[in-house]
Every structure is written in structure tokens, then in C-alpha cells.
N, CA, C and O atoms as a GROMACS GRO file, in nm:
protein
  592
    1UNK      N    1   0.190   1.336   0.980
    1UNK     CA    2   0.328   1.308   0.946
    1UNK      C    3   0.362   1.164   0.983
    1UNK      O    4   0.334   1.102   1.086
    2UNK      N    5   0.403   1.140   0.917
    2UNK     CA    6   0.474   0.973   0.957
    2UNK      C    7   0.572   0.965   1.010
    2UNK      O    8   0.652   1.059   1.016
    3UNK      N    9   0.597   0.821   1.076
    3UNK     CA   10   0.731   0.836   1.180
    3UNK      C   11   0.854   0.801   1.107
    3UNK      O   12   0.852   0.723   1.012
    4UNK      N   13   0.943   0.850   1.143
    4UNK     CA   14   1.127   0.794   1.075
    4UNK      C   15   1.119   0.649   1.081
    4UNK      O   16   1.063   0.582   1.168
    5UNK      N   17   1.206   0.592   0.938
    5UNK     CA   18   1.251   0.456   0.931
    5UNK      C   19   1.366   0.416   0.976
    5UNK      O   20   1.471   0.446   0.920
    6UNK      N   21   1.361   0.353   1.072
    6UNK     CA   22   1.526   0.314   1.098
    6UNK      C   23   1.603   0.196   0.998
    6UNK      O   24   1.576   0.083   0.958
    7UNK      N   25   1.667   0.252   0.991
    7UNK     CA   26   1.778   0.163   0.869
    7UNK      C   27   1.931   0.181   0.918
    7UNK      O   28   1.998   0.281   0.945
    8UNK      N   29   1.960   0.045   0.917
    8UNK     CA   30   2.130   0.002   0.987
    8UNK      C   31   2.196   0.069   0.827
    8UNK      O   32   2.121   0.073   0.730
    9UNK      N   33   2.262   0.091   0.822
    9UNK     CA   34   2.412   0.129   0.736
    9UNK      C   35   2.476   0.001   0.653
    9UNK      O   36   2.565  -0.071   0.698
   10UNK      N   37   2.447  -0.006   0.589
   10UNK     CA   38   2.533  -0.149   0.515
   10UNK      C   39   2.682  -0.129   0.544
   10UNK      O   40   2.745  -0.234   0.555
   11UNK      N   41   2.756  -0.011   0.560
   11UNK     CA   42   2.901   0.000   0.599
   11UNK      C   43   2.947   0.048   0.716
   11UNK      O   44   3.069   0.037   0.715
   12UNK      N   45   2.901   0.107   0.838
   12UNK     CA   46   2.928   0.127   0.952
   12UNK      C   47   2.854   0.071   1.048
   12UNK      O   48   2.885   0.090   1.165
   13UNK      N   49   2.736  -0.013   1.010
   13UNK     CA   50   2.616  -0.099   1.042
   13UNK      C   51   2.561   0.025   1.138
   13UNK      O   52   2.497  -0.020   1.233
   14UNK      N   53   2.573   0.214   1.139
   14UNK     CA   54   2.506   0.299   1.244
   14UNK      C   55   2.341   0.249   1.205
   14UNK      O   56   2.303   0.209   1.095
   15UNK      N   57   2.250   0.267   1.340
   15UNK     CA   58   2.153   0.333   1.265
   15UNK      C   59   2.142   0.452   1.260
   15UNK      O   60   2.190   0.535   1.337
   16UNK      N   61   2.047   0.478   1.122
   16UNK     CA   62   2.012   0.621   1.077
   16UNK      C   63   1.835   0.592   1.073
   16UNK      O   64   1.772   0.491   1.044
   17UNK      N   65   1.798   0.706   1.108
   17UNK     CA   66   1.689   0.749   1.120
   17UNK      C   67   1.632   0.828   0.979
   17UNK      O   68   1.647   0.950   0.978
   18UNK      N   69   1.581   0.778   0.885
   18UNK     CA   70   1.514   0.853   0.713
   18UNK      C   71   1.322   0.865   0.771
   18UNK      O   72   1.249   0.806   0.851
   19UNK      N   73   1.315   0.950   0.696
   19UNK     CA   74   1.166   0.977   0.664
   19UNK      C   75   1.171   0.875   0.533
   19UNK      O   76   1.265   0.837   0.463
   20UNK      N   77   1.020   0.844   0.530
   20UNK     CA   78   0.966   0.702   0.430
   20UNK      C   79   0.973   0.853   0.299
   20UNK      O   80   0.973   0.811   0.183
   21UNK      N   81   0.979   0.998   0.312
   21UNK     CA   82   0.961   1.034   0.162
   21UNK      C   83   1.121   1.072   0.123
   21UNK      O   84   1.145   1.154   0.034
   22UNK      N   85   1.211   1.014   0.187
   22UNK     CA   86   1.377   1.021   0.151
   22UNK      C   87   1.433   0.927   0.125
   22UNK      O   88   1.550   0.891   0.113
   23UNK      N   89   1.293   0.868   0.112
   23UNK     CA   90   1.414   0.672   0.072
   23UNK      C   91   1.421   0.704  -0.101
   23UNK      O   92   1.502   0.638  -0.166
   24UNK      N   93   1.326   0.812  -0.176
   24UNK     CA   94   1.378   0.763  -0.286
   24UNK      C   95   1.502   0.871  -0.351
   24UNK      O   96   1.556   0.866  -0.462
   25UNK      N   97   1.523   0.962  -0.247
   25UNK     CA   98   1.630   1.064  -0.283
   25UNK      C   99   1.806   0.960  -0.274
   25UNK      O  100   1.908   1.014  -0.316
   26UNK      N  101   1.809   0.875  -0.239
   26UNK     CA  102   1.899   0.793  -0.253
   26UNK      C  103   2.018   0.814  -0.078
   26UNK      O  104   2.138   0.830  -0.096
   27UNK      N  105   1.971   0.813   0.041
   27UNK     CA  106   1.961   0.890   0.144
   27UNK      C  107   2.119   0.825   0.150
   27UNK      O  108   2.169   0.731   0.088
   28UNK      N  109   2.175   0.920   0.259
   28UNK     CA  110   2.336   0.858   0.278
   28UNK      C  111   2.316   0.810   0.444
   28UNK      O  112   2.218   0.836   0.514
   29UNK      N  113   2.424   0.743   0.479
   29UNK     CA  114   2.432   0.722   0.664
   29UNK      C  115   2.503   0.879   0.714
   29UNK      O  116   2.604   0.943   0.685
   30UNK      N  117   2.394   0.891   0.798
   30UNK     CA  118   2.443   1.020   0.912
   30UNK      C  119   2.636   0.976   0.956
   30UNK      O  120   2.718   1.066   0.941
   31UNK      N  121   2.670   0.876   0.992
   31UNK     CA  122   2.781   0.857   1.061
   31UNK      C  123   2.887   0.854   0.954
   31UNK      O  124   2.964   0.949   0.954
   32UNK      N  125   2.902   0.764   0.868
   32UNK     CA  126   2.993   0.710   0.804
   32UNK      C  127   2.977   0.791   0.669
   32UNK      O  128   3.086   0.821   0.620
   33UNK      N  129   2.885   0.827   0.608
   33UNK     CA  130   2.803   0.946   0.494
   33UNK      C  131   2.864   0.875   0.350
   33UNK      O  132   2.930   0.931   0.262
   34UNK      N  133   2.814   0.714   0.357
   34UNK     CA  134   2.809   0.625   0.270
   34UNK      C  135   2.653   0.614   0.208
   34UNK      O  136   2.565   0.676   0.267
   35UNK      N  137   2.627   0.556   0.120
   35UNK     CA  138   2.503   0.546   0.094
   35UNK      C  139   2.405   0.442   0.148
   35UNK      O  140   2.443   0.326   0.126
   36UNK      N  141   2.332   0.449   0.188
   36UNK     CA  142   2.236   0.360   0.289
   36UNK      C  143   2.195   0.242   0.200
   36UNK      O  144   2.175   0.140   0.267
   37UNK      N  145   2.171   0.224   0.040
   37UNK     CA  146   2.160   0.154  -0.005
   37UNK      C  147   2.237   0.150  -0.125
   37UNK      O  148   2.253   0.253  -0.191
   38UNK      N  149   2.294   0.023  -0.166
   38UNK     CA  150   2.387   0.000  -0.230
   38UNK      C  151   2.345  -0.051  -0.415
   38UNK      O  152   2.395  -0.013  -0.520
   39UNK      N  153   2.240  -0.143  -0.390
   39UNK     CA  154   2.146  -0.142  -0.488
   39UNK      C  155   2.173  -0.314  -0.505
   39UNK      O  156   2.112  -0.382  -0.588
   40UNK      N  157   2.259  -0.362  -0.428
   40UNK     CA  158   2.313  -0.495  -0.459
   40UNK      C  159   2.266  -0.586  -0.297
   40UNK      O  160   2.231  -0.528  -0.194
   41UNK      N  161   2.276  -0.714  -0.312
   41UNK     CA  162   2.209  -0.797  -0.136
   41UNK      C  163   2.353  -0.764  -0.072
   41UNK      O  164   2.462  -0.798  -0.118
   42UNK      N  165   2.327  -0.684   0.055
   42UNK     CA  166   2.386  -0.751   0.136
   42UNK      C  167   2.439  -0.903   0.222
   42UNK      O  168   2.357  -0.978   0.275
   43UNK      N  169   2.583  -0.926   0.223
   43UNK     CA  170   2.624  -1.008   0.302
   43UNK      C  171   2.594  -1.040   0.450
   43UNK      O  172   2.669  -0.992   0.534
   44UNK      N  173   2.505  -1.108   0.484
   44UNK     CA  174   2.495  -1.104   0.604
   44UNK      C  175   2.531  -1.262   0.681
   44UNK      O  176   2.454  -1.357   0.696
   45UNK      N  177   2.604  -1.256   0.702
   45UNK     CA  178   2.689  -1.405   0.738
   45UNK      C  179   2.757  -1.413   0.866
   45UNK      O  180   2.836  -1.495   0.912
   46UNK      N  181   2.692  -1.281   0.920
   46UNK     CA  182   2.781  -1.268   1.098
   46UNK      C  183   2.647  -1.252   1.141
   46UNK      O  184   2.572  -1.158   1.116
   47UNK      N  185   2.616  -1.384   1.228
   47UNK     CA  186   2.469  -1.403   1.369
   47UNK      C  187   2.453  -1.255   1.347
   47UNK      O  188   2.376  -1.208   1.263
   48UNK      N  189   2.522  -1.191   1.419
   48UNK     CA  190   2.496  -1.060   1.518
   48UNK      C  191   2.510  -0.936   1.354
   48UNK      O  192   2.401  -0.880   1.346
   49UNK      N  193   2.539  -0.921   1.318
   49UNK     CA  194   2.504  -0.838   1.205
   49UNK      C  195   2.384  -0.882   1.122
   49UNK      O  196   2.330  -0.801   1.047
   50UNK      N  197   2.343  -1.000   1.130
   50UNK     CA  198   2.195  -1.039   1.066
   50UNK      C  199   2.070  -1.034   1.147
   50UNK      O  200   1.962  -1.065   1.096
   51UNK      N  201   2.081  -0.992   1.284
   51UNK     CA  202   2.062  -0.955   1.389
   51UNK      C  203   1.990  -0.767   1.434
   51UNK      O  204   1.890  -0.707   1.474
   52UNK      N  205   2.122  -0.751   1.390
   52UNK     CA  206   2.106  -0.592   1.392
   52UNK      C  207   2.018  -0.553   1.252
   52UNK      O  208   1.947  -0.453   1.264
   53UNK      N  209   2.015  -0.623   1.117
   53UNK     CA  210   1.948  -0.538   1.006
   53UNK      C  211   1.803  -0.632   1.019
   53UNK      O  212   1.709  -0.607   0.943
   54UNK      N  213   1.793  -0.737   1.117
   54UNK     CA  214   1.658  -0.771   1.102
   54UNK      C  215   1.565  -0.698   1.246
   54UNK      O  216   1.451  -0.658   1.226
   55UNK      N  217   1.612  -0.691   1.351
   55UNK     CA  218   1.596  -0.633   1.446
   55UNK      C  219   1.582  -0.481   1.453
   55UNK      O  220   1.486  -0.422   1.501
   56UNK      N  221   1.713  -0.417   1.388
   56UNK     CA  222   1.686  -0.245   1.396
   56UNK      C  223   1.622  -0.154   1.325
   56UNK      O  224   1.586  -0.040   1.354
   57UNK      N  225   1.607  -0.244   1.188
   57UNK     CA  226   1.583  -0.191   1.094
   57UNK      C  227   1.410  -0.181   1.031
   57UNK      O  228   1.336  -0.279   1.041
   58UNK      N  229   1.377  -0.088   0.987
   58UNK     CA  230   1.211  -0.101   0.976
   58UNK      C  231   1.166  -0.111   0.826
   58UNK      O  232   1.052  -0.084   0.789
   59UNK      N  233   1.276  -0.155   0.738
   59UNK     CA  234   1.271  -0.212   0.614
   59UNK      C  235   1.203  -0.364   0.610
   59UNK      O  236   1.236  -0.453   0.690
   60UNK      N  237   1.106  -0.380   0.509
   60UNK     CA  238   1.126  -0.564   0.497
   60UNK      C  239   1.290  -0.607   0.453
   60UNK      O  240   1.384  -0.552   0.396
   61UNK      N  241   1.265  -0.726   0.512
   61UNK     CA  242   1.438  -0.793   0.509
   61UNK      C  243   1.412  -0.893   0.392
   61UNK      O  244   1.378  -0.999   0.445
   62UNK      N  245   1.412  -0.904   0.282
   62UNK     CA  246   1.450  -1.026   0.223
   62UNK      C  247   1.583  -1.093   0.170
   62UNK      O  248   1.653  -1.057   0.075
   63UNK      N  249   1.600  -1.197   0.255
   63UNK     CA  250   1.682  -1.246   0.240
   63UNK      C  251   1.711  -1.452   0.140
   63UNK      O  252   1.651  -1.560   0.145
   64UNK      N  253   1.816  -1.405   0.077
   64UNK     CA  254   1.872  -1.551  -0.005
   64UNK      C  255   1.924  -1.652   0.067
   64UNK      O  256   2.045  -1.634   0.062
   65UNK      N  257   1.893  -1.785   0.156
   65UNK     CA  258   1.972  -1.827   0.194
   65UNK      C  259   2.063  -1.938   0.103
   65UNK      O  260   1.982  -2.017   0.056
   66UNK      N  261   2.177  -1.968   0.068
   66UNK     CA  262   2.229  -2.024  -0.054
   66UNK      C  263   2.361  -2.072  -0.014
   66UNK      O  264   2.379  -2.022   0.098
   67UNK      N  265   2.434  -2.121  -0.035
   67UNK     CA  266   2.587  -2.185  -0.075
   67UNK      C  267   2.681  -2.229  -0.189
   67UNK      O  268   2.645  -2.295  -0.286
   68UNK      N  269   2.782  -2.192  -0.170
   68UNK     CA  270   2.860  -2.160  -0.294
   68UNK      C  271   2.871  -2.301  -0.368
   68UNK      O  272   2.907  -2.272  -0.482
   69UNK      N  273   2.858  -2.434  -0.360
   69UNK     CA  274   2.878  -2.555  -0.382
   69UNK      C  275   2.708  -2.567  -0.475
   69UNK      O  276   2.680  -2.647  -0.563
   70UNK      N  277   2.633  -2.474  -0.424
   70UNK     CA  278   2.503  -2.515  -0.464
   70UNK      C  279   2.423  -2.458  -0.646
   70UNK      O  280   2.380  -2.345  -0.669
   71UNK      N  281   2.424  -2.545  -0.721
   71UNK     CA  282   2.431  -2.516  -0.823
   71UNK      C  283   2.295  -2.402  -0.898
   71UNK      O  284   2.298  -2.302  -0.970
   72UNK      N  285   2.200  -2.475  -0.841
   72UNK     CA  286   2.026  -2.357  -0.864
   72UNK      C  287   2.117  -2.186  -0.773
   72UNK      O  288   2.102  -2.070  -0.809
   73UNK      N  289   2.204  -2.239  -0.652
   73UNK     CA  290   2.224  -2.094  -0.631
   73UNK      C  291   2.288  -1.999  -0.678
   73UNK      O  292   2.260  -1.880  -0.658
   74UNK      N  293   2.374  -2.039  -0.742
   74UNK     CA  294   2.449  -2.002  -0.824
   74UNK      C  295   2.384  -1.932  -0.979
   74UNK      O  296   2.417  -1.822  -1.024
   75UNK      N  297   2.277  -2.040  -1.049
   75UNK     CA  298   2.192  -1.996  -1.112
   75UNK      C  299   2.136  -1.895  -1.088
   75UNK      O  300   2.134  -1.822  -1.186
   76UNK      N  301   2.072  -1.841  -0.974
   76UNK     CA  302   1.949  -1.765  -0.934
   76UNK      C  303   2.076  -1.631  -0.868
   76UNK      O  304   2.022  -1.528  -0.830
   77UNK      N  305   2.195  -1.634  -0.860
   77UNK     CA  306   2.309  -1.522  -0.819
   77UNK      C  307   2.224  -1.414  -0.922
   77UNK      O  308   2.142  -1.349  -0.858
   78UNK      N  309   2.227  -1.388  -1.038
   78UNK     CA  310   2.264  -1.252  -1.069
   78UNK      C  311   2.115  -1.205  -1.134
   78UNK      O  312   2.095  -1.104  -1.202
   79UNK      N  313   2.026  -1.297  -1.097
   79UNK     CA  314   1.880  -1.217  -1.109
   79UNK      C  315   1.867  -1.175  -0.976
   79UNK      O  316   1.842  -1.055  -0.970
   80UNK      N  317   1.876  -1.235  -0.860
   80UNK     CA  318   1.922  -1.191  -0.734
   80UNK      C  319   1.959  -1.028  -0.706
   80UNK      O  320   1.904  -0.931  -0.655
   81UNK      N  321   2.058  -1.052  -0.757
   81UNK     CA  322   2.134  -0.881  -0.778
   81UNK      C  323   2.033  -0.820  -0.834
   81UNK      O  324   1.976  -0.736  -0.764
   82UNK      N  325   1.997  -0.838  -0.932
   82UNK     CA  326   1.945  -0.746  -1.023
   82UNK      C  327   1.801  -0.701  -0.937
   82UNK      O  328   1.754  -0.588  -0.948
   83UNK      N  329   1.746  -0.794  -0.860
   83UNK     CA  330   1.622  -0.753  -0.805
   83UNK      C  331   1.638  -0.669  -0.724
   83UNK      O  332   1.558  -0.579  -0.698
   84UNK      N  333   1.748  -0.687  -0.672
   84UNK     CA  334   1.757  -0.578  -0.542
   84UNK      C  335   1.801  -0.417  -0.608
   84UNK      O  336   1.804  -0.315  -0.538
   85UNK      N  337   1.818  -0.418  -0.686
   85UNK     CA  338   1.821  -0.292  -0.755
   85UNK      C  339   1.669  -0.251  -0.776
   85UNK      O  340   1.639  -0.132  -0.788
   86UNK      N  341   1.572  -0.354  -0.779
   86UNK     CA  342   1.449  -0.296  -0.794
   86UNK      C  343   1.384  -0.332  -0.650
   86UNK      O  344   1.273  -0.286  -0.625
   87UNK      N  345   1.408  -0.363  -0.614
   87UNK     CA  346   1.345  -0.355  -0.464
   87UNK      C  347   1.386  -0.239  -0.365
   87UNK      O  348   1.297  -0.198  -0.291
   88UNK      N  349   1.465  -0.203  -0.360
   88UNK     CA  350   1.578  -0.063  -0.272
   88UNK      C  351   1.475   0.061  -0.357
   88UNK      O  352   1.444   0.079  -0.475
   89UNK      N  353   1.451   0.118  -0.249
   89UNK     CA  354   1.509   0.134  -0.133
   89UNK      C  355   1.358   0.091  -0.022
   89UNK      O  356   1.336   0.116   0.096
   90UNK      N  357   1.289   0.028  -0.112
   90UNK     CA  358   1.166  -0.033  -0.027
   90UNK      C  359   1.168  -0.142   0.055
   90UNK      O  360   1.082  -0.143   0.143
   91UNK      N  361   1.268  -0.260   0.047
   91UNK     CA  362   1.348  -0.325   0.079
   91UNK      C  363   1.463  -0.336   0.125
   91UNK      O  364   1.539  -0.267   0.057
   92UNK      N  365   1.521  -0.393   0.216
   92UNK     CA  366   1.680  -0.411   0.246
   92UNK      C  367   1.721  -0.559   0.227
   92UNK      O  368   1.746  -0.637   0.320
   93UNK      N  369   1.724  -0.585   0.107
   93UNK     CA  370   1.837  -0.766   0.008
   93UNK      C  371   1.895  -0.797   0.061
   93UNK      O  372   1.987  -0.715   0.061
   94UNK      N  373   1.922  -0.889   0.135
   94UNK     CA  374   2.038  -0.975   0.203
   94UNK      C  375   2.047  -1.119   0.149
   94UNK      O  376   1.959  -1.191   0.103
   95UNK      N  377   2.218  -1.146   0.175
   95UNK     CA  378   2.210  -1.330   0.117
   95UNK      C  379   2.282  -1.338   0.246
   95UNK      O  380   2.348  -1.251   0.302
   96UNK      N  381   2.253  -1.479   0.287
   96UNK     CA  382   2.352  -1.535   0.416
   96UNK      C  383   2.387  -1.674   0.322
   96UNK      O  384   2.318  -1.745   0.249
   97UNK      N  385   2.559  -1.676   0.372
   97UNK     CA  386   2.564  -1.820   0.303
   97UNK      C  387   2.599  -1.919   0.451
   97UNK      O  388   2.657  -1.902   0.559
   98UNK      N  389   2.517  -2.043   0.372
   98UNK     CA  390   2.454  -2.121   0.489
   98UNK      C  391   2.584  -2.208   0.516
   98UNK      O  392   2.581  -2.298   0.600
   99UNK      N  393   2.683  -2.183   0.453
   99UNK     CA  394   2.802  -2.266   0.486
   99UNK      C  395   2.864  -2.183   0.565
   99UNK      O  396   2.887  -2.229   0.676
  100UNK      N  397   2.913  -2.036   0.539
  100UNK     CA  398   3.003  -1.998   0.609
  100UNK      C  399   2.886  -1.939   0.748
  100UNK      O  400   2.940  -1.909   0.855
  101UNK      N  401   2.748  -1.928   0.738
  101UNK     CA  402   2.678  -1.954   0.887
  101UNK      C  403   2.600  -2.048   0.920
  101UNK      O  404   2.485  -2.012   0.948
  102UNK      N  405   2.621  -2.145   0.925
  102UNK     CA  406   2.562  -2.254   0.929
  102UNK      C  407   2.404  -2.251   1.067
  102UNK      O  408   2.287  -2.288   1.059
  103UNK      N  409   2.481  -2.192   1.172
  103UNK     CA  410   2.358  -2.128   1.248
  103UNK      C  411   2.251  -2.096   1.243
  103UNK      O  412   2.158  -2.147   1.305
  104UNK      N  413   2.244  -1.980   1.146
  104UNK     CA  414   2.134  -1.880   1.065
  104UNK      C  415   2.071  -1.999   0.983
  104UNK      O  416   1.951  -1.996   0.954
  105UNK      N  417   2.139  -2.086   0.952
  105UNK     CA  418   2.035  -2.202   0.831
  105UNK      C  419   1.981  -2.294   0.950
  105UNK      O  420   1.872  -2.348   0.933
  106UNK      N  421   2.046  -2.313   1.064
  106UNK     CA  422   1.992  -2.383   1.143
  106UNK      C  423   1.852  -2.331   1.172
  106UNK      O  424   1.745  -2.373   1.127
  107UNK      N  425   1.882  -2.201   1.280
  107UNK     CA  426   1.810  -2.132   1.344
  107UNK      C  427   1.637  -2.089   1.274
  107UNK      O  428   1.531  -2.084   1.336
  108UNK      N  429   1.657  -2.069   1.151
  108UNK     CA  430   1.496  -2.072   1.054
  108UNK      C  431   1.488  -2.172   0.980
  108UNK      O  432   1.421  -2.174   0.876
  109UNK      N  433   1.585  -2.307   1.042
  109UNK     CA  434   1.524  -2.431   0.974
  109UNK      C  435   1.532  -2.450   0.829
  109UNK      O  436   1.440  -2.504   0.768
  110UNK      N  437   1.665  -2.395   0.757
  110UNK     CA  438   1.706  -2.407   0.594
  110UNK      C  439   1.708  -2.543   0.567
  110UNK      O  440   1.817  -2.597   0.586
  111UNK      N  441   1.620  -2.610   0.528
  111UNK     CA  442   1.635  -2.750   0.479
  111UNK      C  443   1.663  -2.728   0.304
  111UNK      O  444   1.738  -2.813   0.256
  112UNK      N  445   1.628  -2.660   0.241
  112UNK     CA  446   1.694  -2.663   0.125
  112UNK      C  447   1.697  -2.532   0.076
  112UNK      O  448   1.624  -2.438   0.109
  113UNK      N  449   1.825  -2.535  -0.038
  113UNK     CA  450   1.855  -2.410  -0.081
  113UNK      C  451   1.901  -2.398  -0.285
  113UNK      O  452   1.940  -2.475  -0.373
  114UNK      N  453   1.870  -2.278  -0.273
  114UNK     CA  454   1.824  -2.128  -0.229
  114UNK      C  455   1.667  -2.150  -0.136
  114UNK      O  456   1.582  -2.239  -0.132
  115UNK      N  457   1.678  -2.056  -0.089
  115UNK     CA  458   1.531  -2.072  -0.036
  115UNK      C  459   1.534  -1.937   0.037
  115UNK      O  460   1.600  -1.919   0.139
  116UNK      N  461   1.460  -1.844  -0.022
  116UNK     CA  462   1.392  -1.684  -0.011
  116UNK      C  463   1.321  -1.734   0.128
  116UNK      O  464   1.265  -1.842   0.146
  117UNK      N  465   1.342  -1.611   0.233
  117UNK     CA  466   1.246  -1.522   0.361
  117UNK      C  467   1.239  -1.408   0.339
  117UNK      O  468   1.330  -1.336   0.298
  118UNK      N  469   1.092  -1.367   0.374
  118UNK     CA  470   1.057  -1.263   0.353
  118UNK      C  471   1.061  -1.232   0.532
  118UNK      O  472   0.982  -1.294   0.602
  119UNK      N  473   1.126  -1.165   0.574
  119UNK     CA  474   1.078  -1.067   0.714
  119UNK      C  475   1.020  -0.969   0.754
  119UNK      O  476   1.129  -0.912   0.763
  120UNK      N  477   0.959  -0.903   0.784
  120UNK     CA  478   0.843  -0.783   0.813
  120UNK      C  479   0.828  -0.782   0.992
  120UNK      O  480   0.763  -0.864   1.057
  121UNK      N  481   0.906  -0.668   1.046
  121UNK     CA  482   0.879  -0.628   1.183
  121UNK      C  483   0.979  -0.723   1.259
  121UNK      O  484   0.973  -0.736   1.381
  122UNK      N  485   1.099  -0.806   1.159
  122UNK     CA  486   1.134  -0.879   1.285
  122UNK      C  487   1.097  -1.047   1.304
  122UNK      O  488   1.129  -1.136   1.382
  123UNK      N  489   1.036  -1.038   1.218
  123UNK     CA  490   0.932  -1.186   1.216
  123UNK      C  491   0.942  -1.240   1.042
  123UNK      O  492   0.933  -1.162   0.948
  124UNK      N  493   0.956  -1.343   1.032
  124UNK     CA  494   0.932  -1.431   0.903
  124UNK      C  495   0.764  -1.432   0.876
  124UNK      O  496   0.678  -1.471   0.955
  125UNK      N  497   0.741  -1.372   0.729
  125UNK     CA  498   0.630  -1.373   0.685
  125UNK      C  499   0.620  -1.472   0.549
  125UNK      O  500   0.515  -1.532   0.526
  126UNK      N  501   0.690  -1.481   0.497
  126UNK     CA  502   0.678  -1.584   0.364
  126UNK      C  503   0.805  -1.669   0.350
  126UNK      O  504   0.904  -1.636   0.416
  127UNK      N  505   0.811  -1.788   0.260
  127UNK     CA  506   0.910  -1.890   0.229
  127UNK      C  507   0.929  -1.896   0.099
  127UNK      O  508   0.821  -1.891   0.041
  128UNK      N  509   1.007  -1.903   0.036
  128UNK     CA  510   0.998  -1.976  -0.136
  128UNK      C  511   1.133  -2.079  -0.138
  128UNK      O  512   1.247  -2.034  -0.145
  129UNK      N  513   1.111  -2.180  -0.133
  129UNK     CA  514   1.232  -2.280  -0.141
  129UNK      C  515   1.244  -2.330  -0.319
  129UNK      O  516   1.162  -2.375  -0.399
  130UNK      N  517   1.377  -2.296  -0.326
  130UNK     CA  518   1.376  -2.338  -0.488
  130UNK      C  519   1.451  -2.197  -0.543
  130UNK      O  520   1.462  -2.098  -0.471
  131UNK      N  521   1.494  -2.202  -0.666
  131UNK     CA  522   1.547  -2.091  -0.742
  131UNK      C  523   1.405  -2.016  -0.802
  131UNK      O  524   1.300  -2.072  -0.835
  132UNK      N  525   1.433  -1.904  -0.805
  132UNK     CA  526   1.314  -1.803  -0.851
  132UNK      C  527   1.428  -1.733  -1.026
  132UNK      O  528   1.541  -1.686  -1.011
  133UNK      N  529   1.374  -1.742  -1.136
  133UNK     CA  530   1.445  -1.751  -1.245
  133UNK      C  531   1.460  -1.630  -1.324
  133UNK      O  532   1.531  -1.620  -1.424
  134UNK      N  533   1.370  -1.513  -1.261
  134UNK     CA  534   1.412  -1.369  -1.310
  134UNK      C  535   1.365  -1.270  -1.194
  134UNK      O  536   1.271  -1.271  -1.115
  135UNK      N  537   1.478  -1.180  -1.221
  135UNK     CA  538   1.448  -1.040  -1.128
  135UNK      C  539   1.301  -1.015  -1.102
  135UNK      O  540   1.242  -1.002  -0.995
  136UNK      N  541   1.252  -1.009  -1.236
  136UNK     CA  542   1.102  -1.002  -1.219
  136UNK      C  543   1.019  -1.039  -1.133
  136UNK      O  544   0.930  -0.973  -1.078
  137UNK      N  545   1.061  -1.205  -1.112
  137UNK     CA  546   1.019  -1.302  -1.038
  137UNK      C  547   1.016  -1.235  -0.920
  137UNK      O  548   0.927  -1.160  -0.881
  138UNK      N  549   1.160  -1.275  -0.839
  138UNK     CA  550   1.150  -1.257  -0.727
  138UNK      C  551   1.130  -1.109  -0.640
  138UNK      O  552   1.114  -1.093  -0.519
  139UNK      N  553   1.136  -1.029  -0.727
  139UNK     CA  554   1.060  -0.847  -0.713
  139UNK      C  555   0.892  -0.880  -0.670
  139UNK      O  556   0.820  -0.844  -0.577
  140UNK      N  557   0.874  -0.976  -0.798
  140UNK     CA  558   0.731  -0.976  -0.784
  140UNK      C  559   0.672  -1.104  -0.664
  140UNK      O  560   0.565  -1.110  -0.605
  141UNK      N  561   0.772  -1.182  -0.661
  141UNK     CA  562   0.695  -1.272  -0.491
  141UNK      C  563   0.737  -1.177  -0.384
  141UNK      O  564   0.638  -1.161  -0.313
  142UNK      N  565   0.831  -1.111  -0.341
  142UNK     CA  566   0.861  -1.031  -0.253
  142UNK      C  567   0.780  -0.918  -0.240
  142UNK      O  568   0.756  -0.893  -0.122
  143UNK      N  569   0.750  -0.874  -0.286
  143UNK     CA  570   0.600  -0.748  -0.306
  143UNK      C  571   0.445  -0.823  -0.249
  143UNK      O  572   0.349  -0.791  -0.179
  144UNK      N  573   0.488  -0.932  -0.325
  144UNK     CA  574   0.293  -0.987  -0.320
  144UNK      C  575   0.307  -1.069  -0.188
  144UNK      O  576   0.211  -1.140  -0.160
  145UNK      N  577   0.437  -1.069  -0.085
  145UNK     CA  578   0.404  -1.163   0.060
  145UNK      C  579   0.403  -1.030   0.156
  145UNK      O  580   0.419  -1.043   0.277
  146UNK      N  581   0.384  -0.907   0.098
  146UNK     CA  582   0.428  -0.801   0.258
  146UNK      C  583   0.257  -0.820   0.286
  146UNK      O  584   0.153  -0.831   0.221
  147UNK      N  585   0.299  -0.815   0.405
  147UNK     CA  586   0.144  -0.777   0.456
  147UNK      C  587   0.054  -0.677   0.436
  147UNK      O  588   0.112  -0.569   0.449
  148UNK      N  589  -0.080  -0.661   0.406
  148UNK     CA  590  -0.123  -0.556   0.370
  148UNK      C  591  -0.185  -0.430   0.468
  148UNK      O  592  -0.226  -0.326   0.417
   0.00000   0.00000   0.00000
């Protein structure tokens, strides 16, 4: 038997505890009995809430880092979305915008944007700096950096 995945709540940030064969039943949060995945990136723009879904959670984290002034990011917005509909529930999508946390762009060194992290366990495993130009795309670099 395999062990439970912990996954934070995109709306009460609880964790909930899923078995890896209930991620594709579309699982809800034990606390708040919202749906654990939304199908769209999470906002993660508060330190300590980007914190808790990279830390608690036993999903890969990929996250967008981007800003609203920034024109490729803006471009790369709604293939973005769209990937995370195909990545969920194997994934947990996040965007942080590097203006309203400027920290978080500090802290992993965002020298330019958009620019994709892949996280696994807690830890940064891959980079892609630059706009990625279809769902496809970035489904398919996010798949081919998890570790094997």
C-alpha cells in the first residue's frame, strides 16, 4: 500500500491527507469540503502561504513567476491556465507575482520573467526562463524535469 499525499487546500490552506489512487476521483478538503484542486494556478503571493504548499504538500509545485507590467507574461497567462488543467491533479500550479512579492523573486533569485520552477520534495529541480507558448509546452517541460 502506499502512503497518503499531503495536499494544503487551495481555500482553507487545511492539510488533507488523499491516497495517490483518489487524486483522480476529483478529492474535496476534509475541513472546508471545497475541492482540493481547482484546475486553474494558484495565487501564491503571501511568503508564508507559498511556504505552506511548497513545504506541506507532497505534490510537485510548479510554479510561474511573472508580473503584471510584463508583456511575454501576459502572453504565456492563458496557456498557463490551460496547463494546469492538465497537470492536476498530478501537480499543484502556482503563479507568484514578483511585484506584489518581491521576496519570493528575491529569495530563488528571479532575474527574469516569466520564468517556470519546477519543485519536488521542497527543493527546486528545474528552471525555464522565458515564455513557454502552449499548454502543451509547458505540461510537457514540467513532466520531463520530475525526477525519475
Amino acid at each position: 500500500m502506499t502512503e497518503p499525499l499531503h495536499l494544503v487546500c487551495p481555500h482553507c490552506q487545511a492539510i488533507n491527507r488523499v491516497q495517490p489512487v483518489q487524486l483522480a476521483s476529483q478529492p474535496d478538503c476534509g475541513k472546508c469540503h471545497q475541492p482540493l484542486f481547482t484546475g486553474r494556478p494558484l495565487a501564491l503571493d503571501d511568503a508564508a502561504l507559498f511556504d505552506r504548499h511548497l513545504q506541506r504538500s507532497r505534490l510537485p509545485l510548479l510554479v510561474d513567476f511573472w508580473a503584471p507590467w510584463c508583456g511575454p507574461c501576459r502572453m504565456m497567462a492563458p496557456a498557463y491556465e490551460q496547463a494546469a488543467g492538465q497537470l492536476e491533479p498530478r501537480f499543484r500550479v502556482a503563479k507568484v507575482n514578483t511585484e506584489a512579492a518581491p521576496a519570493l523573486g528575491t529569495r530563488y533569485n528571479i532575474r527574469s520573467i516569466p520564468t517556470l520552477a519546477l519543485f519536488v520534495g521542497g527543493r527546486e529541480v528545474a528552471r525555464q526562463a522565458g515564455a513557454l507558448s502552449s499548454p502543451a509546452q509547458i505540461a510537457q517541460w514540467a513532466r520531463a524535469h520530475l525526477p525519475r
